[in-house]
Every structure is written in structure tokens, then in C-alpha cells.
C-alpha distance (Angstrom), angle and dihedral (degrees) to the residues before:
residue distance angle dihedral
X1 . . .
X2 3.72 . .
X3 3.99 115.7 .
X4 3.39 133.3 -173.2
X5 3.99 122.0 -134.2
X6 3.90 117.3 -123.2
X7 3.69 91.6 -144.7
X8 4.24 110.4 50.9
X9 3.94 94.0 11.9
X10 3.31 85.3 -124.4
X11 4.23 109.3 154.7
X12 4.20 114.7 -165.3
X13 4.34 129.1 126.8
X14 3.57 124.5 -135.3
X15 3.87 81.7 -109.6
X16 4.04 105.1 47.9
X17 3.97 93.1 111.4
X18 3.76 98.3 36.6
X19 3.81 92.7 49.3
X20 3.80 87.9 51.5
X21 3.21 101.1 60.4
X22 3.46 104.1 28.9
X23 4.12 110.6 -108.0
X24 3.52 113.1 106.1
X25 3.42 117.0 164.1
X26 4.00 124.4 -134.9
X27 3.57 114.6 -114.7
X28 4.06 135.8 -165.8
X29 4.07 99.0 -169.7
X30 3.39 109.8 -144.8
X31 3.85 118.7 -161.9
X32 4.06 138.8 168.8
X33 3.45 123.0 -150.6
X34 4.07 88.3 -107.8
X35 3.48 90.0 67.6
X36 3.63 88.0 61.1
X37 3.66 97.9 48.1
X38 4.11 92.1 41.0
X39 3.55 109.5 26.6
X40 3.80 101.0 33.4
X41 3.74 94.9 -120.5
X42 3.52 96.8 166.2
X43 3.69 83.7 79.0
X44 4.32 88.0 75.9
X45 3.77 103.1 65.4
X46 4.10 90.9 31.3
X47 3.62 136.2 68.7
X48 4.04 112.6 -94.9
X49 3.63 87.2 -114.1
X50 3.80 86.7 60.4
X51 4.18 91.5 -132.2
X52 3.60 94.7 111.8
X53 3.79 154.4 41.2
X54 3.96 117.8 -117.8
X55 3.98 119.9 -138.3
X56 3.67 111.5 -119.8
X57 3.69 118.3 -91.1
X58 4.03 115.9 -107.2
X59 3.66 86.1 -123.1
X60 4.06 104.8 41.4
X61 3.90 136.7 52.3
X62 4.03 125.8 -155.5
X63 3.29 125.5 -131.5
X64 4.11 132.2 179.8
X65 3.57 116.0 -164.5
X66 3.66 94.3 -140.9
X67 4.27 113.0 -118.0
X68 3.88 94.8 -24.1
X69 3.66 124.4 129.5
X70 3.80 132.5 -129.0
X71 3.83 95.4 -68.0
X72 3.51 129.6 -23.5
X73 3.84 117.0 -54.1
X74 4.04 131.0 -153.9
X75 3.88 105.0 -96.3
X76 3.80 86.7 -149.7
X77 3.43 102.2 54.1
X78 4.25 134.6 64.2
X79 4.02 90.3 -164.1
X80 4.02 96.3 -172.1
X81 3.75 92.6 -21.6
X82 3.77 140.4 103.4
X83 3.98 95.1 -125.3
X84 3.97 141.1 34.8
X85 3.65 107.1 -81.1
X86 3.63 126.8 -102.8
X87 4.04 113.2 -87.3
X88 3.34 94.2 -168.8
X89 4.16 113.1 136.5
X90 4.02 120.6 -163.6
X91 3.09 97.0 178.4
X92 3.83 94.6 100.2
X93 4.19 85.7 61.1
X94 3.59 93.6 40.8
X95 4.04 91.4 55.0
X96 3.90 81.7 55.1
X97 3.50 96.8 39.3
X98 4.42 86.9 57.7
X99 3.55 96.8 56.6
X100 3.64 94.3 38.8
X101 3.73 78.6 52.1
X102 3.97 83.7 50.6
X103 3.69 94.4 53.3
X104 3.93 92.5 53.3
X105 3.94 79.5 69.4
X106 3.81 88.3 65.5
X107 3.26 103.9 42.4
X108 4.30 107.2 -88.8
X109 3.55 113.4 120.8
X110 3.93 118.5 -122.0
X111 4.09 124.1 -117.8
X112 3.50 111.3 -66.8
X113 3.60 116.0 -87.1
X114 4.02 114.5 -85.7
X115 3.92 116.8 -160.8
X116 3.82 135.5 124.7
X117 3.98 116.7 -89.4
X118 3.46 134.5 -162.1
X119 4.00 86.8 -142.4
X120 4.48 90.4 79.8
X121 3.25 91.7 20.0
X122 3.72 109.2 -104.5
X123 3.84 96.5 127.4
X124 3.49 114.0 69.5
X125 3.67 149.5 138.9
X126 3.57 117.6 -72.2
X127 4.20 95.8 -121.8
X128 2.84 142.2 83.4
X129 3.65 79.6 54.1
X130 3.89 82.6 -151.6
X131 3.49 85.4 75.4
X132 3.34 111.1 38.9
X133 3.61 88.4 58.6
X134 3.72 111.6 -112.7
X135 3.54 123.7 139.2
X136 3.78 135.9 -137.0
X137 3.53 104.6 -99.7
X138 3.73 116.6 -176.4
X139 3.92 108.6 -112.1
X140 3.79 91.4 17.4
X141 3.71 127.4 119.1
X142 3.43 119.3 -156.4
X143 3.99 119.5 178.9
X144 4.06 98.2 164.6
X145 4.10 88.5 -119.0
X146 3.18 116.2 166.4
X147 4.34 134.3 155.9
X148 3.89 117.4 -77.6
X149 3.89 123.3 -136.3
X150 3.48 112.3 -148.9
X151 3.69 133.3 -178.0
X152 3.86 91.7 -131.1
X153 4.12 126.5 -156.1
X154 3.71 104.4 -118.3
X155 4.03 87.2 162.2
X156 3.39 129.8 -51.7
X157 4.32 93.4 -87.4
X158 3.21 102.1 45.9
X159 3.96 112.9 97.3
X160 3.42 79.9 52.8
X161 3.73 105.3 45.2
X162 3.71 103.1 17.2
X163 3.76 92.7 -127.5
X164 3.39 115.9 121.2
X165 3.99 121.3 -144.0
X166 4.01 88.4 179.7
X167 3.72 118.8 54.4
X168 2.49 122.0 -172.6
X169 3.96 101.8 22.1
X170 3.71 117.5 -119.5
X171 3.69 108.7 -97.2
X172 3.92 126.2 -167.7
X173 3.72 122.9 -171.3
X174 2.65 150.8 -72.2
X175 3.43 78.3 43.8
X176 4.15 97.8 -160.2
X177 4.20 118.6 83.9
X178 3.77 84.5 -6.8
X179 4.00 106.7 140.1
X180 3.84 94.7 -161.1
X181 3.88 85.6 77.9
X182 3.93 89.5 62.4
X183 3.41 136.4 -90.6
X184 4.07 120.0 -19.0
X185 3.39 116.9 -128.4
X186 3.82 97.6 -150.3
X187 4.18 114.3 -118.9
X188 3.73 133.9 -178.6
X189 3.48 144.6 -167.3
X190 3.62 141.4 -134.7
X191 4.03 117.1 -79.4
X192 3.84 116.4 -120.1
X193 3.91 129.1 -137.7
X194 3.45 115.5 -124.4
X195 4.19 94.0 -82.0
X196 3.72 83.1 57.1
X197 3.96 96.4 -104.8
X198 3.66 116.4 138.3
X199 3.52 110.8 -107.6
X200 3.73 107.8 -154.3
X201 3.81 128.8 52.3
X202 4.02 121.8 46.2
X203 3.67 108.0 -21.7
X204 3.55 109.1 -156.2
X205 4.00 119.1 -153.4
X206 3.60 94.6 -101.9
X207 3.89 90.8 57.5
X208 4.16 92.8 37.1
X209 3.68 80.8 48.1
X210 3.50 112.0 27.2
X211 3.50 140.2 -165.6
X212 3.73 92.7 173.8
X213 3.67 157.0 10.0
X214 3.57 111.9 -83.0
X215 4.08 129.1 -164.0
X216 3.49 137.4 -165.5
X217 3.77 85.5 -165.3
X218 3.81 136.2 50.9
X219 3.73 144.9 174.6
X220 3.65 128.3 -127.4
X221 3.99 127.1 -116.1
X222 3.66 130.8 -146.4
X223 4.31 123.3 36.4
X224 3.67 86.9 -14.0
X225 3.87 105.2 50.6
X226 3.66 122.4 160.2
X227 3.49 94.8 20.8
X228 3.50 117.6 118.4
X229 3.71 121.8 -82.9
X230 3.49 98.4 -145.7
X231 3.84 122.2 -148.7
X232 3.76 90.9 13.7
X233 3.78 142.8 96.1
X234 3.58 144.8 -174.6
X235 3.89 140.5 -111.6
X236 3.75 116.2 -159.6
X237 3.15 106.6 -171.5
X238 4.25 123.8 -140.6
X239 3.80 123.0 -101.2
X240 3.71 104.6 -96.5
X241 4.36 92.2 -131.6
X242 3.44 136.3 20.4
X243 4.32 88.2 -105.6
X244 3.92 93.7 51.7
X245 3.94 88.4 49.3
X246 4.03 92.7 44.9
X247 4.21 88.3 44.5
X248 3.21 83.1 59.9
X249 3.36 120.4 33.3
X250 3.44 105.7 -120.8
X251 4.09 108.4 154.2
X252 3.86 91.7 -157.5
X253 3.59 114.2 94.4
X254 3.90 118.3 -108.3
X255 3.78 134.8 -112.4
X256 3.85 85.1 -109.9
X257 4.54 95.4 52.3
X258 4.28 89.5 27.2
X259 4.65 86.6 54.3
X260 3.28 121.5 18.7
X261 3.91 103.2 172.4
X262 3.91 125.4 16.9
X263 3.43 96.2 -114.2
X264 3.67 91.7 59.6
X265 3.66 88.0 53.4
X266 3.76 89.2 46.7
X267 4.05 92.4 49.3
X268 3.69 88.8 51.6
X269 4.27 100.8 49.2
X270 3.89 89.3 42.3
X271 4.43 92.9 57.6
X272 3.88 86.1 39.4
X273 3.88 89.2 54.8
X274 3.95 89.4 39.3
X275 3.50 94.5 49.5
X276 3.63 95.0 54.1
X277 4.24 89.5 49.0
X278 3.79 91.5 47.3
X279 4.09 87.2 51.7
X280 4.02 88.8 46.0
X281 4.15 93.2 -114.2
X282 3.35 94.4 117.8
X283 3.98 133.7 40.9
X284 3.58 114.7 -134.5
X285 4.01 85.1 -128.8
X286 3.88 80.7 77.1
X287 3.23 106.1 42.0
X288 4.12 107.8 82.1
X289 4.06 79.4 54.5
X290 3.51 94.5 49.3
X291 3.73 92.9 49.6
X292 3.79 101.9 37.7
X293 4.18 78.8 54.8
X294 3.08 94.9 52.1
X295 3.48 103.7 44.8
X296 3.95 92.6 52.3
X297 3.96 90.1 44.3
X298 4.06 83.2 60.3
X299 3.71 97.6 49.1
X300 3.68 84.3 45.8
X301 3.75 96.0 52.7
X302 3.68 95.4 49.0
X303 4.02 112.0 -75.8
X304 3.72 123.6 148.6
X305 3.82 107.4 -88.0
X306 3.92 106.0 -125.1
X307 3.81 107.1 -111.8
X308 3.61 109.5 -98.8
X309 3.67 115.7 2.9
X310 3.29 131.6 -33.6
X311 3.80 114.6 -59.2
X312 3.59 121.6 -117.4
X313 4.07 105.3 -83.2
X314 3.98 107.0 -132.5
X315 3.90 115.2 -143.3
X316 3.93 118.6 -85.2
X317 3.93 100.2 -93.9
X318 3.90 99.8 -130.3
X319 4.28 80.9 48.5
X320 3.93 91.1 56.5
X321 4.00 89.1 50.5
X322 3.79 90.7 43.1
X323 4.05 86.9 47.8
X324 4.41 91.6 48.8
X325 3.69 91.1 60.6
X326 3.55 94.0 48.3
């Protein structure tokens, strides 16, 4: 889809050439929630004035990774940051993301995209944090920062020739949502539930079922403090019981309130991981892992051990259909 910018005029698509002459490439878009908060990514499936939400491309699908960071981090370590960083791994989606990717090639359509939109209100700006979603979590900061995207003055030529006469651009501080550094391109990010998880996007069963906060976005410690952490997020994990969360006055729910019994912790993993077979995210290949992971994480985070040992684990239902028409 061909847009035009507010700021030069200037009207092109991502796919003008390729369209032209034929040889667009597929494309499964992969994004985490980092990218939205440090790389303005919102700005790919909107219009760059930010008022509305662009159709998917014939030739490209969206996908958020729901409240993961740029990677996967080391849930016992805060590196520069404030937190522990975000564990969260996509590469069990991604793997079923490629050969849905593969199929495209023969003619089957890929999951539908999954992003954020301004349209239900899942895209949004990152303050009033009231609105964006993100609670008040005792020994959290949370300053809405987020990346700027500026149309910067490299010289009066050079969006038309490419030569810059200004390099680097005169910047002023501070140097985010400040208008003396040119025209904003408005971004947004993805809107939290009330635990602080994004909502839209692919949810992954740790955030369908969590055991934590998890961020796309975090904020440095030490001389630098406040200032974005870059590529990183955060987990925060949930009170254990219902007295540690009130002692401390922590609004989200604990393990104790959010899973009373094992099995209903167990009920609630295996439809996440279902869900995400029946919708072609995940490969049934990964799903025994994903649940047996899962499952331990739980017990590990303060779920009611089943009595006796572990039941039996029944198959993931959309993985016993899968397995009949083999």
C-alpha cells in the first residue's frame, strides 16, 4: 500500500519497485515488543502520521512477539538495568512462523497477521501510563520513554539528492518528543493488561499464563538511571501468596490467588500451548518441551505440587489430530 508522508509530500510503498517488475519476496515479519519501544515499529503497519492502521501487504504478514525483549535475556541477571531481564524465547513461534513461511510458497496462506492497532485500541501512546496499561509495581519505575522518529535536517537538498550538507544533524535535548529536532513522526507501543503483559500480538504461554511481568522495555541503573536500556527488558516476577503481595503492595494478583491447585495451573499451560498449535505458531515437535518447561517453571515459582507425582501429561489435542492423519 502506497502512503504518502505528511512532512515532504513525498508518496512511495515499501513495495513500488518489486511490484513493478514482478519479484516480490514473501515475508513473515517478525517483531518484539523492544522494537516498538526502541525502534518505533509501530510506524510499519500504521500510517507515518500515526492516525491510522495499514492493511497488510499481499506479500508480508505481522507479527508482535507479545512483551519479549530483543532476544532472550538472563533471568538472573539485571546487566545495566533496574530489573531481571526478560527470559522470554520465540524461537519456538519463529520455527513455526518459517515453515508457515514455506507453505506460502505453495500456495497455503500463513497465520493471520498479529500486531497492535490503533483501530481496538491496543496501540497507544506510552503516557498517561494509566492508559497504556501499566501498573504500579512497587520498586518499579516507569517514565513512558520510548525512541523518537524525527524527520532530521541533514541540509536543505538532501531528501532529494541524498547528500547531506549537515552531518551530523543538529540535535537539542532532551532529545525524545522534542520538536526542535524536526518533525515527529508519531509512534506507539503495545497496550498492557493489568499485570503489565502486552495484550495483542503472539502471546506466548508464559505471558497467557504468567508467572511474571514481562517488558519489552527497560531502564538502566547506576550513573545513567532512567535512561533507556536499550535491547533489554524486565521480568518481575509475582508475589508467591496473597500476604507477600498485600505486604507489599503489589496490585497484581499472586501465584497463590492467580493458581490455586496444580491442575488448574496444568489446564491453563496445556490450552495456551494448544491454542498456539491450532493457530500454526507453534509445531507440535515443540510442544512436549514447551509444556514439560512450563510445568517445572510453575512448581518452581510457587504452584501447588500435584499430590503424588506428576500425573500422566495427555497429548496436546491439536498434536493428537495432527498425529491421526499422519
Amino acid at each position: 500500500m502506497t502512503t504518502t508522508d505528511p512532512f515532504t509530500g513525498k508518496t512511495d510503498s515499501r513495495y513500488a519497485t518489486c511490484i513493478a517488475t514482478d519479484t516480490c519476496p514473501l515475508a513473515a515479519e517478525i517483531y518484539s515488543s523492544n522494537e516498538y519501544w526502541v525502534k518505533a515499529t509501530s510506524l510499519l503497519h500504521t500510517g507515518p502520521a500515526g492516525t491510522v492502521d495499514l492493511p497488510d501487504s499481499p506479500y508480508a504478514r505481522n507479527y508482535l512477539m507479545s512483551s519479549h525483549q530483543h532476544g532472550t535475556g538472563n533471568a538472573s541477571s539485571k546487566g545495566n538495568c533496574q530489573q531481571f531481564l526478560n527470559p522470554l524465547n520465540s524461537a519456538p513461534v519463529q520455527r513455526a512462523l518459517f515453515l508457515a513461511l514455506d507453505d506460502w510458497t505453495n500456495g497455503i496462506l500463513p497465520p493471520p497477521s498479529r500486531v497492535p492497532k490503533l483501530a481496538d485500541g491496543t496501540l497507544v501512546p506510552p503516557l498517561p501510563q494509566s492508559g497504556m496499561g501499566f501498573p504500579n509495581i512497587p520498586g518499579v519505575t516507569y517514565t513512558g520513554l520510548k525512541t523518537t522518529r524525527y524527520l532530521l535536517d541533514y541540509g536543505p537538498d538532501f531528501y532529494e539528492t541524498g547528500i547531506a550538507t549537515i552531518n551530523p544533524p543538529v540535535i537539542a535535548l532532551p532529545y525524545e518528543d522534542n520538536p526542535l529536532n524536526g518533525p515527529i513522526y508519531p509512534s506507539y507501543v503495545p497496550k498492557t493488561d493489568s499485570d503489565g503483559n502486552d495484550i495483542a500480538g503472539v502471546r506466548s504461554p508464559e505471558v497467557t499464563v504468567p508467572l511474571a511481568t514481562y517488558t519489552g522495555w527497560a531502564l538502566r541503573a547506576g550513573p545513567q538511571a532512567n535512561d533507556g536500556c536499550e535491547a533489554s527488558g524486565q521480568m518481575i516476577p509475582f508475589a508467591r501468596t496473597r500476604a507477600e503481595r498485600e505486604a507489599a503492595g503489589d496490585p497484581r494478583p499472586s501465584i497463590e490467588e492467580r493458581y490455586p491447585s496444580f491442575g488448574m495451573y496444568y489446564s491453563a499451560v496445556m490450552r495456551a500451548i494448544d491454542d498456539l498449535v491450532k493457530d500454526r505458531l507453534m509445531l507440535c515437535e515443540d510442544a512436549d518441551d514447551e509444556r514439560a518447561r512450563l510445568l517445572q517453571a510453575g512448581l518452581d515459582k510457587g504452584v501447588p505440587p500435584p499430590s503424588g507425582n506428576l500425573p500422566p501429561q495427555a497429548n496436546v489435542p491439536h498434536c493428537l489430530g495432527q498425529a491421526a492423519k499422519k
